[in-house]
Structures are given as structure tokens and as C-alpha cells.
N, C-alpha and C positions, 0 to 999 in steps of 0.2 A: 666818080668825081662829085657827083649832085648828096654825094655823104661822108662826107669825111671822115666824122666819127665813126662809121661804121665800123664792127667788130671784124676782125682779119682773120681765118676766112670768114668774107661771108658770104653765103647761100645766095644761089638766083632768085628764091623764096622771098629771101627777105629785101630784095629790092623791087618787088614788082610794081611800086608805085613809078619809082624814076625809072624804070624800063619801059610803063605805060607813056609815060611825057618824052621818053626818046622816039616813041615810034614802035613798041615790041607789041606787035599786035597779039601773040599769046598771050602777054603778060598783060595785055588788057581784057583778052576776054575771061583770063582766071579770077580776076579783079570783078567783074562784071557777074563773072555766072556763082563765082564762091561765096560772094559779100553782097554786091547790089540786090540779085535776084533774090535770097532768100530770103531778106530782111525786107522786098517787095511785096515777097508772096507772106511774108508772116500778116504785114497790113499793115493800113495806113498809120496807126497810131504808131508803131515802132520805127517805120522808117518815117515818119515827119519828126518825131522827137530827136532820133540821131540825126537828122539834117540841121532841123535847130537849133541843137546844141554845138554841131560842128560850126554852124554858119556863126552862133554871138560867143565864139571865142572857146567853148569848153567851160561856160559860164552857165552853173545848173540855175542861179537864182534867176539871170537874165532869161531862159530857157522857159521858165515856171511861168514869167511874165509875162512874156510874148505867146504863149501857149493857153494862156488862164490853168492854169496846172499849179497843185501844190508842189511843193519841191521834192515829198517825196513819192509822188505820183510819177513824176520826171524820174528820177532814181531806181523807181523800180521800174522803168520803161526800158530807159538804158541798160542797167543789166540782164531783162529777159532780151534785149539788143544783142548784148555782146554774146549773150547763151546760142544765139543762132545763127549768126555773123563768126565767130570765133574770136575775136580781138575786142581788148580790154579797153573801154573810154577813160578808162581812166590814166592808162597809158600812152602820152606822148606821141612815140613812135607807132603804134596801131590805131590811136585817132590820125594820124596823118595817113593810115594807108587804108582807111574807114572814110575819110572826107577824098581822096581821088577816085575808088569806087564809087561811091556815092556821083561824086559830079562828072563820071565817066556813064554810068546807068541811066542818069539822066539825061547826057547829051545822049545818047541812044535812042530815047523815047522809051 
């Protein structure tokens, strides 16, 4: 219900954001250990940058800003990001399930 659009069928995969905010605690921890932790353990510049960027909207210029970063400093942060994460910032629907990992790994510690 939390996707309307979603494509029919679709995959438990591809909802494991809104499964995390129901309460699916596997679908949090695959959230957590497939996406949070790796782009933890790559380091801080890659996971501050995708925080960043998810936090001021998907906005690379705002991002560059608030970071002192040129923009394409940012750009290519992001996509050694998504190279290690597996999902594309530049896509919509996997920056939405890039920003609940994200703010699931943190509520973690």
C-alpha cells in the first residue's frame, strides 16, 4: 500500500524500504548490512557525501556547497557510492531506498 506505483508483481526485494518502516526486521537488517555498512566501511567521504546529497534534496550543487566540494568532486563520490552500495543516485526509487538505509545504519550507531 506505502507504493502504489509499484510494478505487479513485485519482488519482496524491491520493497524493503516500506517493509523496514512496517516493522520487518529482516528487511531492515538487509538494508543495513547490504547498503549502510558497506558504504561505512568504504569511508567517511562516500558515506557523508551520499548523506548529503540525500539530506539537501538530490541536489549535487547544494551538496558541493555545503560540503566545500566542487560538483564534480561530488559526482564522482556518488557514483564510486552507488559502485559499492549497488543502487543508482540518480534514480528516484533507489535514492529512496539509499536514504532509509542510511537513516536506519544510523539510528543503529
Amino acid at each position: 500500500a506505502a507504493w502504489p506505483a509499484a510494478p505487479r508483481p513485485v519482488t519482496a526485494r524491491a520493497l524493503l524500504p516500506e517493509r523496514a518502516l512496517a516493522g520487518d526486521e529482516q528487511a531492515r537488517r538487509v538494508l543495513i548490512d547490504e547498503i549502510y555498512l558497506p558504504l561505512r566501511d568504504a569511508g567517511a567521504p562516500l558515506l557523508g557525501t551520499a548523506g548529503t546529497y540525500l539530506d539537501f534534496g538530490a541536489s549535487l550543487e547544494a551538496t558541493a556547497k555545503a560540503l566545500y566540494l566542487h560538483p564534480n568532486t561530488v559526482r564522482y563520490r556518488l557514483r564510486k557510492a552507488s559502485e559499492v552500495c549497488g543502487l543508482d543516485t540518480a534514480d528516484h526509487r533507489q535514492r529512496f531506498t539509499l536514504h532509509i538505509a542510511l537513516l536506519l545504519g544510523r539510528l543503529e550507531g
